[in-house]
Steps between C-alpha positions, in 0.01 A plus 500: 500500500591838379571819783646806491670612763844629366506711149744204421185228509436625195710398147594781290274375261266469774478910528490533123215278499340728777576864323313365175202382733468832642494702214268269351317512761506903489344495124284219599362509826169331428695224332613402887166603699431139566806349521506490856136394562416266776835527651587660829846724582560551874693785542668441846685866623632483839650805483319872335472528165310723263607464103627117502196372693251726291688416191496071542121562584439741235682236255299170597156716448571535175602229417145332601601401844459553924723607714504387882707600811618757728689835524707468815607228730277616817193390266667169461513178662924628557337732782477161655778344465498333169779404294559595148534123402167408692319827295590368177412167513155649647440736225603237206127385614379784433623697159698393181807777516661668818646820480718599855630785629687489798742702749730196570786390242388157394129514525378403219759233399390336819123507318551319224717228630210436705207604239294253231461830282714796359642756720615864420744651695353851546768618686686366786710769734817609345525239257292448170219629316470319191187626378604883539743378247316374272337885495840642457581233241165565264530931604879453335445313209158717399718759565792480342421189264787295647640314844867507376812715475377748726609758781271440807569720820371343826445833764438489831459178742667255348549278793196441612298579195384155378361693177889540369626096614229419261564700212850459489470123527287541208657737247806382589407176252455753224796600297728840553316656807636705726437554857595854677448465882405830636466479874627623864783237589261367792248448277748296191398153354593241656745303398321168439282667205789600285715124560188385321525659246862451466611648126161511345465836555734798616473750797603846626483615823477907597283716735423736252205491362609719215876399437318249240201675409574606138553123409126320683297355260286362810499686865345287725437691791414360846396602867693481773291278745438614794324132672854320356685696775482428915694835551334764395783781508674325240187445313414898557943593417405314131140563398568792303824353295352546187232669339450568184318862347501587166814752540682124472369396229646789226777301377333135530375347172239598357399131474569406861245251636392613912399221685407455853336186689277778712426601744705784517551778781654798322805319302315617213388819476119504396631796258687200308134335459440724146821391348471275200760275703355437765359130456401408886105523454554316156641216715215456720301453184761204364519356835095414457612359159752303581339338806235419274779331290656314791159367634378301186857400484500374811148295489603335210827358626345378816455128525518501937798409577678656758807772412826345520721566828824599464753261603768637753722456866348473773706549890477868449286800636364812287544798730327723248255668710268518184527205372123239573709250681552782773147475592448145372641323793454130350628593089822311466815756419654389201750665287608498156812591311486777295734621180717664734563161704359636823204326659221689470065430676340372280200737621633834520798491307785616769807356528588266768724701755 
């Protein structure tokens, strides 16, 4: 059985696949306005959400379907005490597709080990959102009519931003792309994303948002995230790192592609909003379309089987404070070895220290 929970789930020719759904299913929408009928989505958030929980629900209505579930964990059977494993194994009962959002690294992986049906990662902490990129992939290509050999700068929280693992994980597969890492040196990717990628792509680092800003043909913008931080005086010392106003843009192309995941705080200046570059509402739009894709995509390739666990070591402890297993008392710590050769949790990511 088919789920998504890392952008890398999916095959290159996976996403292709996905980008001529949605545009299809932009010129054709009444084409796809049963599709879905009869089947159920539960859309599972554990943790606030406005666009991607609108957006999946807004996608299985028109596509013929229902949508079941809840909007934060205190209306959930987790208030109590319930385990991720024990939720999806419940809800399997109950809908076809799963799509989970939740504020612990790991989350949803632990759901569809333990689910009969497809499940989504909708976001889990600090580490993926797969089906934000799958907005950023279709807003790019509609854009600027290609994935490859382009300049892509990354702004803002690029440490905890699950928004940026994603996308780099997936343009990285496309040819010549280029990744400029704008961000406060707190605040830097971490060091497992680009090992990943190894030589498929290649990277600058600066704090200066506008040493490179003549040569973007994407600026992906992001917020600095205020409920990723436990101290708030560094979160309040970083906040305002970058925002960008339309003085910034003069000498940008006049081609550039804005993107941001939203929500934003005042990163981007609202005045921005009326340039023909700014892409971030057309996103929102794409990410409907593409969810769309990824649903029918997903109901097809389900035949209820469970989604493989990785294989790993065991006889070592995750002390990532984020990471499901440090709530999850009884999940068993295993660890994987990554391109870099250190072991790495096979939930959240972080290296073994």
């Amino acid at each position: 059985m088919k789920s998504v929970i890392d952008i890398l789930d999916l095959s290159v020719e996976e996403l292709d696949d996905m980008i001529k759904t949605a545009i299809d299913i932009s010129k054709n929408p009444d084409k796809y306005a049963n599709k879905c009928k009869g089947k159920k989505l539960a859309t599972l958030f554990f943790e606030p959400s406005t666009r991607t929980r609108l957006s999946f629900e807004a996608a299985m209505y028109e596509l013929g379907g229902n949508v079941i579930g809840f909007s934060e964990a205190n209306s959930s059977s987790a208030s109590k005490g319930e385990s991720v494993a024990d939720t999806a194994k419940i809800v399997s009962c109950y809908a076809d597709i799963i799509a989970m959002r939740h504020p612990k690294e790991g989350a949803p992986y632990v759901a569809a080990i333990n689910a009969s049906i497809p499940v989504i990662n909708a976001g889990d902490g600090g580490h993926h959102h797969p089906t934000q990129t799958l907005a950023d992939l279709l807003t790019v290509y509609r854009e600027k009519g290609r994935l490859d050999g382009l300049t892509i700068g990354l702004v803002g929280d690029l440490k905890y931003g699950r928004t940026v693992h994603s996308l780099i994980n997936a343009m990285s597969r496309y040819e010549g792309n280029k990744f400029v890492l704008v961000s406060p040196r707190e605040l830097k990717l971490p060091d497992y994303v680009r090992n990943d990628v190894g030589n498929k792509a290649q990277f600058v680092e600066t704090t200066d948002l506008m040493e490179y800003m003549d040569k973007f043909d994407i600026l992906y913008m992001t917020r600095i995230q205020r409920e990723r931080f436990t101290d708030l005086d560094v979160y309040n010392r970083l906040k305002d790192s970058y925002i960008l106003t339309p003085d910034k843009l003069i000498n940008a192309k006049k081609d550039m592609c804005i993107l941001h995941p939203l929500p934003r705080v005042n990163e981007i200046s609202v005045k921005v909003d009326d340039d023909e570059r700014a892409c971030y509402f057309k996103q929102a739009l794409n990410g409907k379309l593409m969810r769309m894709a990824l649903i029918l995509h997903l109901l097809e390739l389900n035949d209820g089987k469970r989604f493989p666990k990785l294989d790993g070591e065991s006889g070592h402890v995750c002390k990532n404070p984020t990471c499901i297993t440090s709530t999850e008392q009884e999940l068993e710590h295993v660890f994987k070895k990554g391109k870099d050769g250190l072991l790495r949790c096979i939930y959240c990511d972080k290296t073994l220290s």
